[in-house]
N, C-alpha and C positions, 0 to 999 in steps of 0.2 A: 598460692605457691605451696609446690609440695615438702613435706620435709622429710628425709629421707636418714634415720639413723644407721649409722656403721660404726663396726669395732676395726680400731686401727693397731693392728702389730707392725711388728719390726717387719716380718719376709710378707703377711696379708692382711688385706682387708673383708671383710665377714661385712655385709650389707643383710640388714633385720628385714622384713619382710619380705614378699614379692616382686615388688615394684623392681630390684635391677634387674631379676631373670625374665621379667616382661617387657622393662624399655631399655637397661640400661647395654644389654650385652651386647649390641650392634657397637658400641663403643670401644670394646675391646676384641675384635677382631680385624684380621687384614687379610689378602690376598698376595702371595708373593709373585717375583716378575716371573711371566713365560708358562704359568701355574696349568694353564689351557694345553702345555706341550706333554705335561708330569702323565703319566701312564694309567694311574688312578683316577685324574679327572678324564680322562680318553673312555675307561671304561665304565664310567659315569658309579662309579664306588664312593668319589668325593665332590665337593660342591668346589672346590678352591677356595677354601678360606680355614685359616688358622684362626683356632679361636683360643684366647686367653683367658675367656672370663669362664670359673668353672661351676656352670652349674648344680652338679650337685652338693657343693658346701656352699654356693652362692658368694661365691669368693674373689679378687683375683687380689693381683701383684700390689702392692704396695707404692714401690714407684710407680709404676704405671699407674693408678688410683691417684696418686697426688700430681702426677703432671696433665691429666687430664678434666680434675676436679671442676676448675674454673669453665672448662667449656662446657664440659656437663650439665653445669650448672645453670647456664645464658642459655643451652638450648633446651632443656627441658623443665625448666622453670622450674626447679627442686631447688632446696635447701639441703645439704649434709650435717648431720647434729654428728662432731664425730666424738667419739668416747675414744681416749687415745691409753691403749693397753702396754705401750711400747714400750720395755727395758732394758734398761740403759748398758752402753758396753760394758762387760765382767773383765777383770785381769786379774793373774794370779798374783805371786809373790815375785815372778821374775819380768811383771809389768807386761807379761804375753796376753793376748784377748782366749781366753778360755774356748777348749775344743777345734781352735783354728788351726790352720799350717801356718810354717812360717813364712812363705810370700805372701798371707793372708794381713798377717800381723806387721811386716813392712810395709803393704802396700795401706793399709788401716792410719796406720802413722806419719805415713807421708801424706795422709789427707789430712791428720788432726794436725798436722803440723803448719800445713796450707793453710787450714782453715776453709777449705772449699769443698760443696759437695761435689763427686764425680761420679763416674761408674768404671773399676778394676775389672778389665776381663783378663783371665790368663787361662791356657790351657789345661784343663786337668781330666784325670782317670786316664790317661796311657796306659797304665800299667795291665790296670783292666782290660782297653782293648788289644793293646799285643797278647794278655792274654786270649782272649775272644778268638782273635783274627786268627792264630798260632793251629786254637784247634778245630775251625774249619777248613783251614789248608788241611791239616789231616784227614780230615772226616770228606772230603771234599777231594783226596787224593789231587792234589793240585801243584805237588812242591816238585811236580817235573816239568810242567808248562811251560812253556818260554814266556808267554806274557805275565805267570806272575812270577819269574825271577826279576824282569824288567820293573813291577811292582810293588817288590820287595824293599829292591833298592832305593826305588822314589819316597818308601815308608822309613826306610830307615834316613834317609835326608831330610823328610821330613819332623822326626821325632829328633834327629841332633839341633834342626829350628826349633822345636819347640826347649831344648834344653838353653840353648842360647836364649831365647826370649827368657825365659825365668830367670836370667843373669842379669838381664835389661834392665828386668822391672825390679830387681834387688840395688841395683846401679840408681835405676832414680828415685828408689826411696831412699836412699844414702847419700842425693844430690851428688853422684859421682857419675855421675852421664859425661860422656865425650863427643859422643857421635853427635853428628848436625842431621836435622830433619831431611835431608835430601837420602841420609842414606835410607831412616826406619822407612821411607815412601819406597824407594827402589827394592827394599830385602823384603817390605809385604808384598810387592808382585810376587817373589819368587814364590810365596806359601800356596799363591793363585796358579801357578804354573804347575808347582808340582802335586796339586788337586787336581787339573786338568788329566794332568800324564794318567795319575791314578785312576781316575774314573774311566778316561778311553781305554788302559787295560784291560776293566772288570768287565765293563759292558759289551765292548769292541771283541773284544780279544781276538788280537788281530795276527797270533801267531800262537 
């Protein structure tokens, strides 16, 4: 059996010699659904596959690395010696997790409070892309178009969802959730809806 040492941080894992960019990296990639339809794979630019594990630091994800470990391990008969680098959460004086936001630091706390691991997504850098978006309309002369005034709209309903979800997730880290599960299932179609509109504008543009 082989033994294969890695360094384990908080966001990565660092694998020591050759051995994962030889066998292990087939492990951390995937193809997404319909990949064969993407434009890229059409003009033969990409293979269809995202890959995770990054070769040149010899590195990847961390969770990813530890929910994988055990299979890794049955199919390539390796052993992982791991050296664990990882440091511990920082808080300041007002009990905040250092350098974070503050839906970082609620939603953080309502896990130490669970006591369970999870995974927090929430939407970030809007600001960023409105700004982005803002000034290729201009560059782009596009702010007379009908399809993307129609685009606009659906942007701007969907960034008032995304302000709403960040009240969500400040609501259940505060265990003051009301809403029953049938609605968050109904109100995430809409974000699928209003991605749909938007993408047949940019592409379509059907006026």
């Amino acid at each position: 059996m082989r033994t294969v040492s890695v360094e384990l941080y908080n966001r990565s894992v660092y694998f020591n010699g050759t051995f994962a960019k030889r066998r292990l990296w087939k492990y951390f990639r995937f193809r997404p659904r319909n990949y064969r339809f993407m434009p890229l794979y059409k003009d033969g630019r990409w293979d269809g596959w995202i890959k995770l594990f990054n070769s040149r630091y010899n590195s990847v994800n961390s969770g990813l690395f530890l929910a994988l470990k055990d299979l890794i391990e049955a199919s390539e008969n390796v052993r992982f010696a791991i050296k664990d680098c990882r440091e511990s959460v920082r808080f300041n004086d007002d009990h905040n997790i250092l350098s974070d936001r503050v839906y970082q630091n609620l939603c953080v706390r309502a896990m130490q409070r669970e006591r369970s691991g999870g995974l927090v997504l929430s939407p970030t850098a809007s600001g960023k892309t409105w700004i982005v978006g803002l000034y290729l309309v201009w560059a782009g002369h596009w702010y007379t178009a009908g399809w993307f005034h129609v685009k606009f709209v659906l942007v701007l309903a969907m960034s008032g969802l995304h302000g709403f979800f960040a009240a969500r997730v400040r609501d259940f880290s505060l265990d003051k959730n009301t809403r029953s599960q049938k609605f968050y299932r109904i109100i995430n179609e809409v974000v699928t809806l209003l991605m749909i509109g938007i993408v047949i504008m940019v592409i379509v543009k059907p006026f």
